[in-house]
Backbone as JSON Lines, residues from 0, in Angstrom:
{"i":0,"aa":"X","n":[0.84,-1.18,0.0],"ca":[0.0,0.0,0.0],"c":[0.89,1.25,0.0]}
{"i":1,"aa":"X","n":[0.1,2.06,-1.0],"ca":[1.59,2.99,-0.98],"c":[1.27,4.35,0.24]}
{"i":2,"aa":"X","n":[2.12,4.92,1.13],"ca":[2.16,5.8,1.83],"c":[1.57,7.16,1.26]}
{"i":3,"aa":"X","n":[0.33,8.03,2.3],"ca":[0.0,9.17,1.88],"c":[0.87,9.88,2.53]}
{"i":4,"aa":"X","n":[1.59,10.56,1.52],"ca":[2.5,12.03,1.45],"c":[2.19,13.77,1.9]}
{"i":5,"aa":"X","n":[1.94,13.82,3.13],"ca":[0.97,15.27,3.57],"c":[1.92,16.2,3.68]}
{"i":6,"aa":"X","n":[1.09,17.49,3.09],"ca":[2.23,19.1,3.05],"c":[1.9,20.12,4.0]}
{"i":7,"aa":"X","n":[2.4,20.3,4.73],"ca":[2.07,20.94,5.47],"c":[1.6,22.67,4.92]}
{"i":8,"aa":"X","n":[0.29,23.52,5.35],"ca":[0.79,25.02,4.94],"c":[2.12,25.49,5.04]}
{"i":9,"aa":"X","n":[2.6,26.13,4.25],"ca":[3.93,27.12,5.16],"c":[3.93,28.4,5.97]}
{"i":10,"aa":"X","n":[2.28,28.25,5.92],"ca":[1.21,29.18,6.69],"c":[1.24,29.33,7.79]}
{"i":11,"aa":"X","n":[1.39,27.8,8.54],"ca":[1.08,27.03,9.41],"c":[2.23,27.29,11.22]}
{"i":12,"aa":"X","n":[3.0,28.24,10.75],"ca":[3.66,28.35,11.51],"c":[4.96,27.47,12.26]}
{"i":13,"aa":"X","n":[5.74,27.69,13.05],"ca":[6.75,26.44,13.91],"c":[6.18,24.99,13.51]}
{"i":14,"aa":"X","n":[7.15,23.9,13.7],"ca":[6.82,22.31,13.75],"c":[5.46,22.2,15.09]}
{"i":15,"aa":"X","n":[5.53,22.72,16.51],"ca":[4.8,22.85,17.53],"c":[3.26,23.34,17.46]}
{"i":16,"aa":"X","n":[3.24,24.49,16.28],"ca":[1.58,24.8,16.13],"c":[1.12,23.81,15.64]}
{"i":17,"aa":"X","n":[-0.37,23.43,16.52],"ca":[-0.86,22.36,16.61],"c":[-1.88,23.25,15.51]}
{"i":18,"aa":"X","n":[-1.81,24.11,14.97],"ca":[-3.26,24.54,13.86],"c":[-2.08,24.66,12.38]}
{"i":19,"aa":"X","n":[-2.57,23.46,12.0],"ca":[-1.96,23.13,10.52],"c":[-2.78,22.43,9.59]}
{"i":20,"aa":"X","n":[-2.99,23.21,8.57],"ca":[-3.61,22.67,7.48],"c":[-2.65,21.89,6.54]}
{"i":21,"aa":"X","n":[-2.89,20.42,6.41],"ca":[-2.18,19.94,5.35],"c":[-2.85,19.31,4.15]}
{"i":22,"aa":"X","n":[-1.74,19.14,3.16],"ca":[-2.67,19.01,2.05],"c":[-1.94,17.34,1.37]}
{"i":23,"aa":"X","n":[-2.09,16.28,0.49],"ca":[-1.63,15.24,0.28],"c":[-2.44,15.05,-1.61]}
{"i":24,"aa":"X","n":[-1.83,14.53,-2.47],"ca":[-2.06,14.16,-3.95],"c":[-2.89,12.5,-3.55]}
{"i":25,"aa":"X","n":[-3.78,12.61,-4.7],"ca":[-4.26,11.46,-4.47],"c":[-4.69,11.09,-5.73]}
{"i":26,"aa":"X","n":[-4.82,9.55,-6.57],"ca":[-5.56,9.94,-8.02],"c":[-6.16,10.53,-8.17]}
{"i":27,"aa":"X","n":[-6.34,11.94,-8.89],"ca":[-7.7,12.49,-9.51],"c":[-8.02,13.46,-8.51]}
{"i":28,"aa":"X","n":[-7.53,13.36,-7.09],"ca":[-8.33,14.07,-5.87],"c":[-6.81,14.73,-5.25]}
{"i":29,"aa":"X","n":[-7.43,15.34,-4.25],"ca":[-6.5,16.18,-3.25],"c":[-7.28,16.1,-1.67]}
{"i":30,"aa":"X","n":[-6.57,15.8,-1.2],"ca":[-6.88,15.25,0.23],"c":[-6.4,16.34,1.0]}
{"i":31,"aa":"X","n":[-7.16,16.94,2.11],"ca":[-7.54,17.95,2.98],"c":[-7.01,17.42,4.31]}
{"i":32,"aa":"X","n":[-6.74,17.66,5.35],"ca":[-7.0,17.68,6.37],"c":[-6.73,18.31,7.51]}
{"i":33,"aa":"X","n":[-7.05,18.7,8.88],"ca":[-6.28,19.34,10.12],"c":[-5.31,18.74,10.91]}
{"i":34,"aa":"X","n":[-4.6,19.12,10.79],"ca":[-3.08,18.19,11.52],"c":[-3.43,17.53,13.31]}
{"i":35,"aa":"X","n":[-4.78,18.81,13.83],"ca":[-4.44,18.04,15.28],"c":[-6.08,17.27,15.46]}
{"i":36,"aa":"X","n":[-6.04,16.71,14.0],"ca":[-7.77,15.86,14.49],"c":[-7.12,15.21,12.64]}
{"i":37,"aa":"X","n":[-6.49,14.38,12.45],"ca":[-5.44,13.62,11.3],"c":[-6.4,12.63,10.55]}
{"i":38,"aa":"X","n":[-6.98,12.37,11.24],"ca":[-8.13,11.03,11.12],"c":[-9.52,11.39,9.67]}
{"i":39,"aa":"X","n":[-9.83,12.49,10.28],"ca":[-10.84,13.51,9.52],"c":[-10.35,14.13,8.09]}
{"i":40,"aa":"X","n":[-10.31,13.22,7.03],"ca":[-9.92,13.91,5.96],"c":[-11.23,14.29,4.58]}
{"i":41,"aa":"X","n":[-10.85,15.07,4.15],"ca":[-12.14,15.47,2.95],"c":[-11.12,15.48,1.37]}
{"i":42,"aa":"X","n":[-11.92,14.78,0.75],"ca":[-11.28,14.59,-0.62],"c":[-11.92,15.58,-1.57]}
{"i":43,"aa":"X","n":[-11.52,16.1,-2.15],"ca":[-11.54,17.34,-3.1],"c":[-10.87,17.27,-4.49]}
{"i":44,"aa":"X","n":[-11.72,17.58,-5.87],"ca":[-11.18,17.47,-7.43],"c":[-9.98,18.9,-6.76]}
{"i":45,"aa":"X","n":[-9.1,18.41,-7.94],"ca":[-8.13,19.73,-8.12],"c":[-8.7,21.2,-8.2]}
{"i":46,"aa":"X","n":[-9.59,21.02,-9.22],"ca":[-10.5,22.23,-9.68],"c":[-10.89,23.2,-8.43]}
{"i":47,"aa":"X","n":[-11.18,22.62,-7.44],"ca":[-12.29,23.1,-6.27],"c":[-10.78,23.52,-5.45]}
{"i":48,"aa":"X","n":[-9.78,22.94,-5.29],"ca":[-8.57,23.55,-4.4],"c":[-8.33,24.44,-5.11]}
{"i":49,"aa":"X","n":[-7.79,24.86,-6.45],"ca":[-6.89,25.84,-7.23],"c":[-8.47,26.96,-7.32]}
{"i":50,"aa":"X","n":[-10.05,26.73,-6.94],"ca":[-10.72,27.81,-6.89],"c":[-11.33,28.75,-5.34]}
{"i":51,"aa":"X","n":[-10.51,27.5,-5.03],"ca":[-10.52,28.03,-3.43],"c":[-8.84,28.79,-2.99]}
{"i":52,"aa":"X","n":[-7.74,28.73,-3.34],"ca":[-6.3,29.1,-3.47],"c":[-6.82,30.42,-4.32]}
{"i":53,"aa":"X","n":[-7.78,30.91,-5.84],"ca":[-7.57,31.27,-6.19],"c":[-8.73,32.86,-5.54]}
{"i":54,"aa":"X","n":[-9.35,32.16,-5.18],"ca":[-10.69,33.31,-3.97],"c":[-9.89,33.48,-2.77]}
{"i":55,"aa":"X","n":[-8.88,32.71,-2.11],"ca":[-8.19,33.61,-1.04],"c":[-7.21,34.59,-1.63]}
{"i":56,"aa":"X","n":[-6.86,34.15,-2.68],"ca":[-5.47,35.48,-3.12],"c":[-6.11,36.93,-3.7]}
{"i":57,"aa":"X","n":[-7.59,36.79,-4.08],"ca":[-8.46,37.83,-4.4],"c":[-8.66,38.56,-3.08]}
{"i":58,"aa":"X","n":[-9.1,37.99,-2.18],"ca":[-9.61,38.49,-0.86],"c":[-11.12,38.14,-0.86]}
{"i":59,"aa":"X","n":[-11.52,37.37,-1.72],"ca":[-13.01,37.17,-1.63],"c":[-13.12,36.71,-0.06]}
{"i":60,"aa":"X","n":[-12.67,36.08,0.49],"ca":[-13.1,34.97,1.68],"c":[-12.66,35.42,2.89]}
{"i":61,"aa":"X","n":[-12.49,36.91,3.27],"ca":[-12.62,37.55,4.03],"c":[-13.47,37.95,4.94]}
């Protein structure tokens, strides 16, 4: 079984902040999750991350 590969934000602050969003490649999908609850993941098309990346750099989601 091959190992999921998670990225941390570089958002995310020190190794110690327990509030980290990471992110992991998956076929076809992109895998979500919060670093201090690991278990809880949400799978997401590419499309929907690069339009959500692309509404925070606007400031829409303010």
């Amino acid at each position: 079984m091959k190992r999921t590969l998670w990225q941390k934000s570089s958002f995310s602050g020190p190794d110690n902040n327990p509030d980290c969003l990471e992110l992991a490649a998956a076929p076809g999908a992109v895998l979500v999750r919060e670093s201090d609850a690991p278990s809880v993941v949400i799978t997401t098309a590419h499309t929907g991350v690069r339009a959500l990346i692309a509404s925070v750099k606007a400031g829409r989601l303010r």
